[in-house]
Steps between C-alpha positions, in 0.01 A plus 500: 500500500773730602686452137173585354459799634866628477470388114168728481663786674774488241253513200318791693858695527612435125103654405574805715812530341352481148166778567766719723778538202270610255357852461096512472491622128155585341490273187445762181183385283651351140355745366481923386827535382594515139748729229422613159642710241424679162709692242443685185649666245447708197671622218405730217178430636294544816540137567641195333448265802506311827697273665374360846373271808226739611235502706198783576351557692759475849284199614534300209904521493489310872657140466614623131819287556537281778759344406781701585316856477720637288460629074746653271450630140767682279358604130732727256368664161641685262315709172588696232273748265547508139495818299162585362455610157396834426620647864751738542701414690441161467360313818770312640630354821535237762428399857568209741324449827635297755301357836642221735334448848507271786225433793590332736317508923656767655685664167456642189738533229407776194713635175290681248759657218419672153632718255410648170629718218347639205113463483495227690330454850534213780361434827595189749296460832535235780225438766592244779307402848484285777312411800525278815338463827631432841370363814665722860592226743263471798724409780455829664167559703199654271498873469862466538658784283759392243746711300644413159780709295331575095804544257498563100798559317430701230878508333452616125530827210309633228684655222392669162706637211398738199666701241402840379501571127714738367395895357654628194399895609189535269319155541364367842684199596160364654597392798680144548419137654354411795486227760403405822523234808309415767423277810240473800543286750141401750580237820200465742497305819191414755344333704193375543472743824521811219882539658742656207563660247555595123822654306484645169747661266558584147816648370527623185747740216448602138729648235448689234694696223822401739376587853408334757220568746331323799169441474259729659442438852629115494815387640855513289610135686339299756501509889479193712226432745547407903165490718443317792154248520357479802281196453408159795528194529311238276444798269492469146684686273485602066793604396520644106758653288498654141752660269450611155796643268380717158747620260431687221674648155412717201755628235497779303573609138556847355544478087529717234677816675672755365894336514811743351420459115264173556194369714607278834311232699550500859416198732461514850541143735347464835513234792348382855531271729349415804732264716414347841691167439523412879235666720164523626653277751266462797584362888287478790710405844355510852609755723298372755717213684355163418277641268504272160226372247488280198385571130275333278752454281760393719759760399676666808524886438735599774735740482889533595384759783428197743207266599476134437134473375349189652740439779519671877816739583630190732621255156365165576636210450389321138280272518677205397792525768242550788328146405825319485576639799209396649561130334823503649390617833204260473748217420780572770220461753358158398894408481536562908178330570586193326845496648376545866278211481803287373769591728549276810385661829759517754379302833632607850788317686 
């Protein structure tokens, strides 16, 4: 009866080791979380096509890839104009449009390029998106407050070019090219307690005839986002980013000018770019000690700041090592009992 009992103990110890070394972690539903992306482009005309995996609206995109929630296109086009009879000058030119993009959970990766000369025109846009929800740990008594640190890196430039056309004196020179890039960036984050908040920016220049100017009341580049959510535990919380990247390009031609003894032809080139390669990077790490929760998705979006996300402040042992440990305990105890009952008691003289 005795060895019974001991034995039972033992399996009693190794499941209190087991629940004790593992955190309480709300378990994320499968499901709500999904990327998508769309680009276009256009040249000589005001649109030639689309390449995409892209869902509207925002509640269709959830689950869009499970897999490994992640989508990347790259499309490059190039078009020339032909003279047309009976135009003077003749309508020539060529553009090329360029758009490559990334979405991954937790980071977006944009470059929308173009240029043009002549007549021609050319425009290259980039929309990507993503969404995930989370589940706040609930290891802290209800109405507990919790705090998490929001952070989007918004690292990325928007450049134009443009070329005026030259004046003989007498004749207008009728202006030049012109071009323009731009980029907004929208993150929003709450919960289902109507804690958080929503961040959005657009920055923006345009050329033309060889000068640059920012766009009216828009940013020139972007400006990363801190804020701190207050939220509690066994909350629920939506998480969404969006970046879009436009680039745009028009040439110019001025023909038949008064030249010295002849007639000239001027052509004016233009480009734009929009490039946010590695950005619209978002993390979200507790501040509040002990503080953690899990996503739908299962991607972690910590940050380097600190926080473990799913885990106390004390590290605890894995798993694994604390149930050999309690095997071994377990087994070093039935090893004395069965020696004690085989070792020869010593009688009194």
């Amino acid at each position: 009866m005795r060895r019974m009992v001991g034995f039972a103990g033992g399996l009693l110890l190794l499941g209190f080791l087991w629940t004790v070394g593992e955190p309480r972690e709300v378990q994320a539903s499968p499901y709500d979380y999904g990327v998508s992306l769309l680009q276009q482009y256009g040249l000589n005309t005001p649109s030639n096509g689309s390449d995409g995996n892209f869902c509207f609206p925002v509640s269709n995109c959830f689950n869009a890839y499970p897999g490994n929630g992640s989508v990347s296109i790259s499309h490059s086009q190039s078009k020339t104009i032909n003279g047309s009879v009976g135009q003077n000058p003749p309508t020539i030119g060529s553009s090329s449009a360029h758009n490559t993009a990334t979405v991954d959970l937790g980071a977006i990766h944009l470059v929308s390029s173009v240029s043009a000369t002549d007549y021609a025109t050319g425009v290259a846009d980039n929309y990507g998106f993503w969404s995930d929800v989370l589940k706040i740990g609930n290891n802290f008594a209800q109405g507990t407050s919790l705090q998490f640190l929001v952070n989007l890196d918004l690292t990325g430039s928007v450049n134009a070019t443009s070329a005026k056309l030259p004046t003989d004196g007498i004749f207008p020179p009728g202006g030049g090219s012109v071009s323009g890039a731009e980029a907004t960036s929208s993150l929003s984050i709450f919960d289902n307690f109507g804690n958080g908040t929503s961040n959005t920016q657009t920055v923006c220049t345009q050329s033309g005839a060889g000068k640059n100017v920012s766009c009216t009341g828009l940013l020139a580049s972007p400006v990363d986002f801190s804020y701190v959510l207050n939220t509690y535990p066994g909350a629920t919380v939506t998480v969404s980013d969006e970046l879009s990247t436009t680039a745009g390009a028009e040439g110019k031609t001025w023909g038949d000018y008064p030249c010295g003894k002849s007639t000239c032809i001027s052509y004016a080139s233009s480009s734009a770019e929009s490039y946010f390669l590695n950005t619209s990077l978002f993390t979200l790490t507790p501040i509040t000690p002990g503080a953690f929760y899990t996503s739908s998705s299962g991607v972690s979006y910590l940050g380097t700041s600190g926080g473990t996300g799913g885990v106390s402040d004390t590290p605890e042992p894995p798993c694994g090592l604390l149930f050999l440990t309690g095997l071994l305990g377990l087994a070093v105890w039935s090893r004395k009992t069965v020696m004690s009952q085989h070792v020869p008691q010593r009688s009194g003289k």
